[in-house]
C-alpha positions as CSV (number, residue, x, y, z in Angstrom):
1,X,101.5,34.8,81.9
2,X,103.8,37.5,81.0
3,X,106.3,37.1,78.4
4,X,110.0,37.7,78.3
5,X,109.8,41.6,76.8
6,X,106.9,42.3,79.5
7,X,109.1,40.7,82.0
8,X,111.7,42.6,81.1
9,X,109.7,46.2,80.7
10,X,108.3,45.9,84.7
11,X,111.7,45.2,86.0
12,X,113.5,47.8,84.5
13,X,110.4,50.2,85.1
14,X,110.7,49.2,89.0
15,X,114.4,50.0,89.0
16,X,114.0,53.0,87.5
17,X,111.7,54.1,89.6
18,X,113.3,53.2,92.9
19,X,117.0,54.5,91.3
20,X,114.4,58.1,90.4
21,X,113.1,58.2,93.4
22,X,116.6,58.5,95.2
23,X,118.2,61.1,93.1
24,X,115.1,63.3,92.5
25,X,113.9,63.1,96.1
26,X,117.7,62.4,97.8
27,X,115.9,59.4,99.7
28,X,114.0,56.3,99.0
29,X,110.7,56.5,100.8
30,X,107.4,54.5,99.8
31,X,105.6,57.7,98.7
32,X,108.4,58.2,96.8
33,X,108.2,55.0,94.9
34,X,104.9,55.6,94.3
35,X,105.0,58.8,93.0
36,X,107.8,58.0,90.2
37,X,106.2,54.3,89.6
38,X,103.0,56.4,88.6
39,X,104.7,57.9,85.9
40,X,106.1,54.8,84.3
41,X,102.8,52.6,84.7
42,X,100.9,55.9,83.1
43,X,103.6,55.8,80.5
44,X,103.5,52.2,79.4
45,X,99.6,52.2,79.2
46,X,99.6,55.1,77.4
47,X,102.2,53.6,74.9
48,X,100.1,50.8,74.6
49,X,96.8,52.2,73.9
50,X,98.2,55.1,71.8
51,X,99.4,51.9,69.5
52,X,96.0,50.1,70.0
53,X,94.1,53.1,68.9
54,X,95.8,53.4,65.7
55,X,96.2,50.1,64.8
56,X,92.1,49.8,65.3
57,X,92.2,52.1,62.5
58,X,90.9,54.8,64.1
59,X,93.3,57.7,62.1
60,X,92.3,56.0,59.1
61,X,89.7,58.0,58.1
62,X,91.4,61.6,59.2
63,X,94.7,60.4,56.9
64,X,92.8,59.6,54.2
65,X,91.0,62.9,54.3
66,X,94.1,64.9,54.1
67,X,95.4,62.8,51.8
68,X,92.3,63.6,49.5
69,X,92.6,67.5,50.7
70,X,96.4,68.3,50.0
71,X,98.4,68.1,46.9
72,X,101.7,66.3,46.8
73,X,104.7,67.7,44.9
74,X,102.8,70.3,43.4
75,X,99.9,67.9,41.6
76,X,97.0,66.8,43.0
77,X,96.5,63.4,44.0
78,X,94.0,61.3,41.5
79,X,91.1,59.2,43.8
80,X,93.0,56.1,42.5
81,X,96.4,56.9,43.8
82,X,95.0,58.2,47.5
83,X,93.4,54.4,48.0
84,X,96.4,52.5,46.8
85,X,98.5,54.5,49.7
86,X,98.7,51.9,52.4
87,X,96.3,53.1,56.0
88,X,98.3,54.1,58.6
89,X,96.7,51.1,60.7
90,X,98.7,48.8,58.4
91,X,102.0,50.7,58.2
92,X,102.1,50.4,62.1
93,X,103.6,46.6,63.1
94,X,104.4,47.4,66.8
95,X,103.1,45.1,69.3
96,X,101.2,46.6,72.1
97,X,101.0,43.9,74.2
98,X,104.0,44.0,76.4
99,X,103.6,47.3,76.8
100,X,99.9,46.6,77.8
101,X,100.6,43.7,80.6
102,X,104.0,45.6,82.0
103,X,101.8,49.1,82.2
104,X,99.1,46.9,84.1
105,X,101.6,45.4,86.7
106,X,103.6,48.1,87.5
107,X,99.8,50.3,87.9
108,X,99.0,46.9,90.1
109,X,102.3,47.6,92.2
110,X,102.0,51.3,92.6
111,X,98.4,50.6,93.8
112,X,99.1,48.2,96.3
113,X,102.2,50.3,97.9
114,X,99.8,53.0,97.9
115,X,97.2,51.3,99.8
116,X,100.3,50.0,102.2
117,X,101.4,53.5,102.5
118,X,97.8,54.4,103.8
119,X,97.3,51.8,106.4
């Protein structure tokens, strides 16, 4: 069940898109709808995953590399002081999961007015 922030997020997504879709295109048509909704489903997910990849820890590694490669006000860092900076997977708090479910059900509406435009 989708929470209030999710809720939120596909509603003002759909509205956006049908409010879009008559000022870009000067009429509201289903193909339209669909075109414009496919941006803001892509958007959301992307959001979401973006935020799921890092906080998986996956830029980790490449931070703490360049930590260890570049120098910092003019010193170089000591092996001590680049592990007791805080991973970038921790410094990010965001939650990913409205954006997740609200990317999936606006992709889920898109898809079925696509498949109603086509019949």
């Amino acid at each position: 069940m989708p929470d209030k922030k999710s809720f939120t997020l596909v509603i003002v997504s759909l509205i956006s898109s049908i409010l879009l879709s008559f000022f870009i295109y000067q009429k509201l048509t289903l193909l339209s709808f669909i075109n414009i909704s496919f941006f803001f489903g892509a958007g959301l997910l992307f959001i979401a995953f973006l935020t799921l990849t890092v906080k998986g820890g996956f830029f980790d590694g490449i931070t703490y590399g360049f930590r260890r490669m570049f120098v910092s006000k003019g010193k170089e860092l000591s092996k001590q002081e680049v592990e007791e900076m805080t991973p970038v997977s921790e410094l990010l708090t965001f939650n990913h999961s409205p954006f997740l479910i609200s990317g999936i059900i606006v992709t889920v509406i898109m898809t079925l007015a696509t498949i109603l435009y086509y019949l």
